[in-house]
MIBAFI-363204 format. One record per atom (N, C-alpha, C): x, y, z. Coordinates in steps of 0.001 Angstrom, whole numbers, padded with zeros to 6 digits, always signed. Layout:
N
XYZ...
***
This chain:
310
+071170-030294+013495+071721-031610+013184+070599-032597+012885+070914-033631+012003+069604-034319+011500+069724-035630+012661+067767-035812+013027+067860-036583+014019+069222-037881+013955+069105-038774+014971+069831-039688+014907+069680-040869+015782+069840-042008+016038+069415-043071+017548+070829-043402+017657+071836-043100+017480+072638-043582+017278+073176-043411+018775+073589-044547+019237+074433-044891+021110+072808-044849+021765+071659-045439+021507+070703-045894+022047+069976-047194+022051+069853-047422+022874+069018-049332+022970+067912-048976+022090+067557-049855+020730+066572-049120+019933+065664-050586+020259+064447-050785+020581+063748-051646+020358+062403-051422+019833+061947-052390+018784+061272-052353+017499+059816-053596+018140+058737-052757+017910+057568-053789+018705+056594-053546+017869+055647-054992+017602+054545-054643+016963+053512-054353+018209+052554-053618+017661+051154-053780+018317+050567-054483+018742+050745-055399+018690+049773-056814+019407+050945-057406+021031+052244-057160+020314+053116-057152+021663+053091-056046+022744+052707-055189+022140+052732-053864+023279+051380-053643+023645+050506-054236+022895+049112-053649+023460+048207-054654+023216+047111-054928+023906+046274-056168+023720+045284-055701+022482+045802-056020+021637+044155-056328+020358+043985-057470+020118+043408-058597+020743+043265-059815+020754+041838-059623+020296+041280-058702+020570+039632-059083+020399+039869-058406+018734+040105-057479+018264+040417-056847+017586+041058-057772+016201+041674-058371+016757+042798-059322+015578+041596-060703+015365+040495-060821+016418+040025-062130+016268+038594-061417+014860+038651-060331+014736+037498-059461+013623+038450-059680+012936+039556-059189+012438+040475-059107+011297+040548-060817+010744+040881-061584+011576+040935-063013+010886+039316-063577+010776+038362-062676+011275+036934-063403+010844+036401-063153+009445+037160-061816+009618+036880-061217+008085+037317-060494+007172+038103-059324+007250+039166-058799+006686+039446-057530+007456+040809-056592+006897+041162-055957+007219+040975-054337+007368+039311-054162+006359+038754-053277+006082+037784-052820+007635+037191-054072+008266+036801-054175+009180+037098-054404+009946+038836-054383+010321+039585-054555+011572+039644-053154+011469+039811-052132+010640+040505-050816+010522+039120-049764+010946+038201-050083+010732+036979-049890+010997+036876-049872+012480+037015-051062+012958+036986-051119+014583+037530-050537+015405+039301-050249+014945+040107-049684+015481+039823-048314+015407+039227-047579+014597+038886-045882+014200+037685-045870+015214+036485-047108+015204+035600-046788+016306+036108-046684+017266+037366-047483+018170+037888-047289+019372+038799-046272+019634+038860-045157+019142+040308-044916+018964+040328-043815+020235+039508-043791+020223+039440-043150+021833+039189-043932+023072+039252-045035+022693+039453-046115+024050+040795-046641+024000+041460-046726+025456+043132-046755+025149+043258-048408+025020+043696-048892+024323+044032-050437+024637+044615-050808+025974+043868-052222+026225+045024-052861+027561+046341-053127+027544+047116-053345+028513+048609-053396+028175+048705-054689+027953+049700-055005+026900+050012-056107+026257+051036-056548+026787+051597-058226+026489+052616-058758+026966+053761-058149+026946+054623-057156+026566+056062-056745+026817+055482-055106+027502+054038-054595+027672+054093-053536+028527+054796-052938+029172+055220-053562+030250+055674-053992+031213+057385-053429+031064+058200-054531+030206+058919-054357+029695+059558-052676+028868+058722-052560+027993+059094-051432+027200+058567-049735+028173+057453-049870+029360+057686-048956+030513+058743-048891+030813+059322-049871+031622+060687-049826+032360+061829-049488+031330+061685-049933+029894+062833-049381+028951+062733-047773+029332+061578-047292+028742+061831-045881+028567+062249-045246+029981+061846-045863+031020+062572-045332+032767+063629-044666+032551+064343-045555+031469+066107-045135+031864+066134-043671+030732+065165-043204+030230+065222-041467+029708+064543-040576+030827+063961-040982+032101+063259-040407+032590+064019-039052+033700+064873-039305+033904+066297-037809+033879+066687-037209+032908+066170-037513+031094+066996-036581+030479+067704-036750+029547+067888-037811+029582+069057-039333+028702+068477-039400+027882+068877-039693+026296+068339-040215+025479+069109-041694+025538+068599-042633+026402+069237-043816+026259+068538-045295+025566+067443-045140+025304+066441-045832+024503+065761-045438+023900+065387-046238+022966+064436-045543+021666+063518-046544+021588+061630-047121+021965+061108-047745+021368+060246-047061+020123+060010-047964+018819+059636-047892+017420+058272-048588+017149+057338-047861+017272+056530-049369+016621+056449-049969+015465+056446-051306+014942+056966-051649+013590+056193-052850+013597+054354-052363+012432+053563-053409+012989+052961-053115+011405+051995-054521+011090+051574-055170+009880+050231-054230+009768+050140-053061+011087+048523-052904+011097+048990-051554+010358+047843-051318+009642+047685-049857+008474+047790-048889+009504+048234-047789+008009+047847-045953+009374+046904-045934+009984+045756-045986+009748+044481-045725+010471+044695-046802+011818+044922-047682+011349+044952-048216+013106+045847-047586+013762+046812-047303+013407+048272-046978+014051+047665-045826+014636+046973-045080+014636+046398-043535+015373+046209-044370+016540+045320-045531+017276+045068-046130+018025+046197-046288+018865+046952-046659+018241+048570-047065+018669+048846-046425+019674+049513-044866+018862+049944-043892+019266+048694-043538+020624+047587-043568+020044+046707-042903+021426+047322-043588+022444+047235-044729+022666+047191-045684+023517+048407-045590+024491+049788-045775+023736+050677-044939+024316+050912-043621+024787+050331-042781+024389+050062-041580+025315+049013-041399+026736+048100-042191+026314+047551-042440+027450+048296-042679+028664+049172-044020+028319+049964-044610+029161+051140-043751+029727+051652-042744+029140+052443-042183+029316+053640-042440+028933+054209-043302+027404+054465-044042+026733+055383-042832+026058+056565-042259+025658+057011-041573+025398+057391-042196+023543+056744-042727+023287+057073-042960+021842+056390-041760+020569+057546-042005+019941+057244-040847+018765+057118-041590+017207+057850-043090+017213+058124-043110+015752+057301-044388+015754+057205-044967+014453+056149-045995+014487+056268-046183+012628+056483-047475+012197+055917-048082+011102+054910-048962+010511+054001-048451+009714+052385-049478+009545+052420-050052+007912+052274-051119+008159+052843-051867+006561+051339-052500+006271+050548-052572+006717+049215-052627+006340+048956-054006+005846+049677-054989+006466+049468-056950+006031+050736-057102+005736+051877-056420+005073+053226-056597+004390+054302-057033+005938+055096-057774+005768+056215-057886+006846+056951-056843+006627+057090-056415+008302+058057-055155+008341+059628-055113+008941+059680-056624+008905+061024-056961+009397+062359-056166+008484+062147-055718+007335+063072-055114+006563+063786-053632+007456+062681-053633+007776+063334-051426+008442+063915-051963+009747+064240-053148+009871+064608-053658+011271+066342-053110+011355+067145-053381+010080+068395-052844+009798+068194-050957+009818+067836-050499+009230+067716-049114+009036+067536-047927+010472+066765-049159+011127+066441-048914+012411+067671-048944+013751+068623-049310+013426+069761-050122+013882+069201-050958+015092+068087-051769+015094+067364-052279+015656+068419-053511+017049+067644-053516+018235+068586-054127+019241+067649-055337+019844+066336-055329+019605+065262-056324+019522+064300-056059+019214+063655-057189+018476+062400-056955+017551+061843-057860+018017+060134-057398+018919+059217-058591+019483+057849-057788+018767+057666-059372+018261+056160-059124+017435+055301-060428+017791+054246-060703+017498+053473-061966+017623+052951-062891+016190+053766-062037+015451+053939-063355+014106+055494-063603+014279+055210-064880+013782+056555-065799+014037+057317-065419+012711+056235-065716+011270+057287-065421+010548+057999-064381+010208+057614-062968+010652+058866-061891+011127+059826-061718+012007+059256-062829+012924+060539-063143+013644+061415-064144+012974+060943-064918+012791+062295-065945+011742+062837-064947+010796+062507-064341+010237+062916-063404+008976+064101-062608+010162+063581-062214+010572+064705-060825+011942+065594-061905+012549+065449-062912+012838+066811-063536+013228+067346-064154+012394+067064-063946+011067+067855-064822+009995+068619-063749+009419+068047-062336+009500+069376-060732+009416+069754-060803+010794+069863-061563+011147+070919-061280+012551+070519-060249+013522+069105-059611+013555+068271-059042+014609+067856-059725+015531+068007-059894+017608+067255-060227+018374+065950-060256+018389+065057-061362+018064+063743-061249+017784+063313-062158+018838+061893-062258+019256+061086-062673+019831+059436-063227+018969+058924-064143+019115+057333-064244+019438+057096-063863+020433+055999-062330+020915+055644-062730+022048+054334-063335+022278+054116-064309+023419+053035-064608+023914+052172-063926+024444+051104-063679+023304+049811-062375+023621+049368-062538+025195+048719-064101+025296+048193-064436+026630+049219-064829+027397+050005-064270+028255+051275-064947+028730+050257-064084+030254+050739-063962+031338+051002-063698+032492+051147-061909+032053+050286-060889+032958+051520-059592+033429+052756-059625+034120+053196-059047+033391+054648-058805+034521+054210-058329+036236+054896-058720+037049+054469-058132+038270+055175-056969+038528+054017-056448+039383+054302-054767+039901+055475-054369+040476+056288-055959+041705+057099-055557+042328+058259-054987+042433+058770-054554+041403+060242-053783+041474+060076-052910+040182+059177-051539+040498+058638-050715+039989+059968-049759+039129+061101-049660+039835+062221-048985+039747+063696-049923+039035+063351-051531+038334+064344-052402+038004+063969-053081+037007+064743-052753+035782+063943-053780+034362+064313-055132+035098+063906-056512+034687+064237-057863+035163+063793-058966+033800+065009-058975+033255+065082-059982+031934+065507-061407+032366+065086-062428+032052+065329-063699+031863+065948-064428+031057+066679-064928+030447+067009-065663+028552+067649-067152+029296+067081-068019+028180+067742-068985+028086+069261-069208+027857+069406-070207+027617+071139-070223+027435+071517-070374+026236+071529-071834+025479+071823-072156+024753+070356-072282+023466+070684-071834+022036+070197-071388+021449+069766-069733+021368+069920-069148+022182+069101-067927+022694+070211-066853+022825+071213-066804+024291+072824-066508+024340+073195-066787+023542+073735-068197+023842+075132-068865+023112+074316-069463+021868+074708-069902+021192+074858-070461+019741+074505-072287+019939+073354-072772+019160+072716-074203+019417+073798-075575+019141+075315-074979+018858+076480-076210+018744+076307-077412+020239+075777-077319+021194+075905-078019+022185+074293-078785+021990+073122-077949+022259+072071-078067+021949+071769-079133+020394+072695-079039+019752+072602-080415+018441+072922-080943+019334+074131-081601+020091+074707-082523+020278+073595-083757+021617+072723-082746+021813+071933-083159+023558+070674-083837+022261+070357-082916+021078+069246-083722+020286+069624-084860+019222+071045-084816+018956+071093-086444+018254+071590-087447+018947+072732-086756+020060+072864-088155+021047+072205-088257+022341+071456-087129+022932+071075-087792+024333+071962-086909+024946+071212-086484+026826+071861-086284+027536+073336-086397+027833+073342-087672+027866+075152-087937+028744+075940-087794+027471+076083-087606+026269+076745-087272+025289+076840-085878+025395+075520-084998+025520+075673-083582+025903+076772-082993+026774+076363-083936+028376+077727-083320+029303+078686-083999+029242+079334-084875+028118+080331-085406+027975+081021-084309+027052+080209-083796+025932+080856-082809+025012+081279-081284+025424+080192-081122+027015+080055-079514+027355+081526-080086+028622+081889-080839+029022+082990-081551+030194+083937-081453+029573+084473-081987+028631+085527-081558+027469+085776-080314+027068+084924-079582+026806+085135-077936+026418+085091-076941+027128+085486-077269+028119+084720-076670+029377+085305-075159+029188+086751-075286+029355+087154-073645+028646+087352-073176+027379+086186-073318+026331+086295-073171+025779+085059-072377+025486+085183-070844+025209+083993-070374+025236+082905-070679+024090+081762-070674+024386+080518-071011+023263+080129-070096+022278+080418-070595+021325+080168-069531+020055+078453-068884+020680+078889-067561+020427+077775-066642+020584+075958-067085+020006+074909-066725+020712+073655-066774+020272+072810-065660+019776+071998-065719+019101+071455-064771+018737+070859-063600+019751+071189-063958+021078+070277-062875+021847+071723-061985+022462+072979-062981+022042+074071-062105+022830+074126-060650+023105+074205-059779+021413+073970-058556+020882+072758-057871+022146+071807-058635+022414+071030-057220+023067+071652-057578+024565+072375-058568+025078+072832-058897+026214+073970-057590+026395+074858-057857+025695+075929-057017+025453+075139-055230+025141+074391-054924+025084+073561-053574+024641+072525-053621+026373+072499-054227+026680+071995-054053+028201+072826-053943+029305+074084-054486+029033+075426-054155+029840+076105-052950+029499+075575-052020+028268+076337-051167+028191+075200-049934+028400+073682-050597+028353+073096-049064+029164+073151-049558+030784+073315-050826+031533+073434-050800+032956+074868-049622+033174+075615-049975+032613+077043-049318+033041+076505-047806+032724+076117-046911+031540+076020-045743+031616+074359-045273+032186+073966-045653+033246+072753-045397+033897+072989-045791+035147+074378-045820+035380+074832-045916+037142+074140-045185+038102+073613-043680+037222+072877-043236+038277+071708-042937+038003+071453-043040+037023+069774-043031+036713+069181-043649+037069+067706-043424+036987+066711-043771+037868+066171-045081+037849+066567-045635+036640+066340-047158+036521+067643-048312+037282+067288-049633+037833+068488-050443+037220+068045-051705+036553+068911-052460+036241+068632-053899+035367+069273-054928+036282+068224-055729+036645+068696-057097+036875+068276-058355+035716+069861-059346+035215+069051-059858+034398+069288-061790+035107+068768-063001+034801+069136-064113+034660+069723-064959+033281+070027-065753+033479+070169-067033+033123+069142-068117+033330+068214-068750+032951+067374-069658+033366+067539-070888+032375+068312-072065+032450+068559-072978+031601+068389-074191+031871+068187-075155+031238+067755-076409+031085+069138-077360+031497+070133-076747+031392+071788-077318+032066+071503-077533+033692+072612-078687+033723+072924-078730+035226+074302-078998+034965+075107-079335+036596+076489-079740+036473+076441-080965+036262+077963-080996+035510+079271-080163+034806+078979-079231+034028+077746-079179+032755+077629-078274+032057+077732-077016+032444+077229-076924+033517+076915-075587+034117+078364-074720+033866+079239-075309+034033+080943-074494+034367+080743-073754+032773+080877-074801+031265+080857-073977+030145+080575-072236+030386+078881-073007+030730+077884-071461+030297+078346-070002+031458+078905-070430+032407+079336-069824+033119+081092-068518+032482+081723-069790+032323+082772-069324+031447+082692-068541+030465+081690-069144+029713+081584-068211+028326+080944-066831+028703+080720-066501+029865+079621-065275+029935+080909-064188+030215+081994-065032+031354+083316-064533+031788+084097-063968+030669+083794-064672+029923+084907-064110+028506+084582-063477+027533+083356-063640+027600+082396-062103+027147+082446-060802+028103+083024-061128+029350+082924-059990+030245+081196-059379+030591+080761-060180+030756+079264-059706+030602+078774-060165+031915+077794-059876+033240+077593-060666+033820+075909-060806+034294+075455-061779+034637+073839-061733+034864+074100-062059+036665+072915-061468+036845+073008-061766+038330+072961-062880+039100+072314-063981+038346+071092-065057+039063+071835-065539+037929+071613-067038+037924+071797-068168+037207+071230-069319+037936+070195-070119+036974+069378-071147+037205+070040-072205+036775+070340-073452+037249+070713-074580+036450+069653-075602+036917+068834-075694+035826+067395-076506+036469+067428-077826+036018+068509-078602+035343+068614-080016+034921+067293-080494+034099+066411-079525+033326+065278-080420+032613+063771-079978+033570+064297-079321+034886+062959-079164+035295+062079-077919+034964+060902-077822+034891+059884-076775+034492+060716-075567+034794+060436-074670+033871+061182-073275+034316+059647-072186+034785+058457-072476+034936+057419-071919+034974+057965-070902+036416+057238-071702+037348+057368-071537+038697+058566-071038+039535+059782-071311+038531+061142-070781+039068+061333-069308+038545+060729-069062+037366+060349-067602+036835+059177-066676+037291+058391-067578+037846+057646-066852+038609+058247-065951+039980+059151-066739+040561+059595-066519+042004+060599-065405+041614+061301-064908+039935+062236-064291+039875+061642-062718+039501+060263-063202+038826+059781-061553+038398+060036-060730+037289+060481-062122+035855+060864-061127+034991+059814-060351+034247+060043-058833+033919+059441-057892+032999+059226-059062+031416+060108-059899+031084+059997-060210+030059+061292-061872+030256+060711-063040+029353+061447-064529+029458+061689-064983+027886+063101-065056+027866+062987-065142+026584+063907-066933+026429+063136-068031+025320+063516-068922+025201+063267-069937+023854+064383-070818+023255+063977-070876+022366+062960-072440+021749+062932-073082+023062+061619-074207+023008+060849-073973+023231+059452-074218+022234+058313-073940+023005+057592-074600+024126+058200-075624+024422+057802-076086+025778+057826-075210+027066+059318-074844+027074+059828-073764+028040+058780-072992+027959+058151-072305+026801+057669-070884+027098+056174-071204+027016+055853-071770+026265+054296-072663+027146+054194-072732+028436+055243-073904+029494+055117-073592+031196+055442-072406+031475+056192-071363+030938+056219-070086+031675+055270-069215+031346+054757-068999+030199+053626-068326+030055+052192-067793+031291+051468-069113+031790+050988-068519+032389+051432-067654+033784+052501-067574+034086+053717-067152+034958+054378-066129+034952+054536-065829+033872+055663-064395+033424+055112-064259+032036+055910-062893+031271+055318-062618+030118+056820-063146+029261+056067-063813+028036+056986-064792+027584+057166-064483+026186+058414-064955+025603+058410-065175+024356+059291-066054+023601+059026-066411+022192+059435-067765+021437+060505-067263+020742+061953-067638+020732+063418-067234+019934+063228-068365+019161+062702-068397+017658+062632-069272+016973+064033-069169+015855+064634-069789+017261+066595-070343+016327+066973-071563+017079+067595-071973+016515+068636-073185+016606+067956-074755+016512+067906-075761+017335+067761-077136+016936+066576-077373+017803+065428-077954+017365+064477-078534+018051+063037-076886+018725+063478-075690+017849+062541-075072+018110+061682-074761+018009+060764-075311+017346+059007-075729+016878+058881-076981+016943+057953-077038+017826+057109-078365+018419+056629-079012+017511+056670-080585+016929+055928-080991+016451+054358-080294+016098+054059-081004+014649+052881-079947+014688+052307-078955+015133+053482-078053+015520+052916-076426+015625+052761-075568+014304+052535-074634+014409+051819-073560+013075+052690-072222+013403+052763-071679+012336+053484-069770+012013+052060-069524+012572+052077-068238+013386+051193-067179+014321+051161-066183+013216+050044-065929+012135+050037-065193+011346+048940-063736+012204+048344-063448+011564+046993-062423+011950+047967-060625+011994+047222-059671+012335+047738-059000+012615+048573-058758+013723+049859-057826+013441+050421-057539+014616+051394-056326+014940
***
């Protein structure tokens, strides 16, 4: 029968998210790509450090570690073949059970993201992530220098996401950036049962509830949060809408505006996903983080696209 991923969590990562080439990417933008590829063939027997979603994409593959084909990670990165040997080493080292991998050599590879039947795509250029959430793929920036994930729950993936923009869909999130707070929970108080049109991260929410349920007994489990910038009344909406999705997270934060750094620290996620960069600036040095560049108000004044390799 010809291979297939089909009924598997497929997630799609560049190289710079899974593995640290920071020193590596800082030769490629000094000078070109002839001499990033160069560097990488000199190292290629030195394994790279683990990169910001490490962490993360270990604990994915956990849940095959009985037998299951229940995840599939892909690498799907801007760096040429010759680096990509690096790649692959690197993950074997680690004990990294990956087999497949795409190298577009400077070109965006957000296209094989469909073909892939892709369930999230984290890279550290932004503009393949805008491109992947504009086909309706869960994408991420991740933050190269963010925090490791911590060691402590060796045996439990632990995801974080924002709420609105990220989950649910940025219709409430306009309303908090042209009128202000108390217009916000005046509009989320009114709708209260009324569930929130879906966000771009729903899809892998809903694809993590359906490998928790068939890995009841496998060797992994998933705990995930809610960590949001809401307080009450709002709070009831986001609550509701998760109910009527039938979906449920364990933990729910309602932090009214305060830092989410330190409250993510205390929770331990493998991976924080949000779509202001403020949010993921204070969590960064804290947890390993990344930028959902969708909905209203999500690039900071004078910020820049994260180009370089990745």
């Amino acid at each position: 029968m010809p291979a297939t991923l089909d009924g598997r969590l497929v997630v799609a990562i560049s190289s710079r998210a899974l593995f640290d080439f920071e020193e590596e990417n800082r030769v490629f933008e000094a000078t070109d790509d002839r001499a990033y590829m160069q560097l990488q063939l000199q190292r290629l027997d030195d394994p790279a450090r683990p990169g910001v979603a490490f962490s993360l994409v270990n604990k994915l593959l956990g849940f095959n570690a009985d037998g299951a084909a229940r995840v599939e990670v892909v690498i799907l990165s801007r760096n040429d073949p010759v680096s990509g040997m690096r790649v692959f080493r690197s993950a074997q080292h680690y004990g990294l059970p990956i087999e497949r991998g795409v190298f577009t050599r400077g070109e965006s590879p957000w296209r094989y993201l469909r073909p892939l039947r892709a369930n999230l795509f984290l890279s550290t250029n932004q503009a393949d992530v805008r491109s992947a959430l504009e086909a309706q793929v869960p994408a991420a920036q991740a933050y190269p220098h963010s925090a490791q994930a911590s060691a402590a729950h060796p045996t439990e993936l632990r995801i974080a996401f924002d709420g609105d923009a990220v989950l649910f869909s940025d219709e409430a999130e306009q309303v908090y950036q042209r009128e202000g707070l108390a217009a916000f929970q005046r509009h989320e108080s009114g709708r209260v049962a009324t569930p929130l049109p879906p966000g771009p991260f729903k899809p892998l929410l809903e694809a993590l509830h359906r490998l928790r349920h068939d890995s009841e007994r496998g060797p992994m489990r998933i705990r995930t949060a809610l960590v949001t910038a809401r307080s009450a009344p709002a709070h009831e909406r986001a609550i509701r809408t998760l109910m009527d999705w039938q979906i449920e997270v364990d933990e729910a934060m309602f932090l009214g505006g305060l830092p989410k750094g330190e409250i993510l620290r205390e929770f331990e996620p493998d991976f924080f996903f949000d779509d202001q960069t403020g949010h993921v600036d204070n969590a960064a040095p804290h947890v390993p983080s990344g930028h959902v560049a969708a909905g209203a108000g999500t690039l900071a004044p004078g910020a820049t696209l994260q180009l370089g390799r990745s």
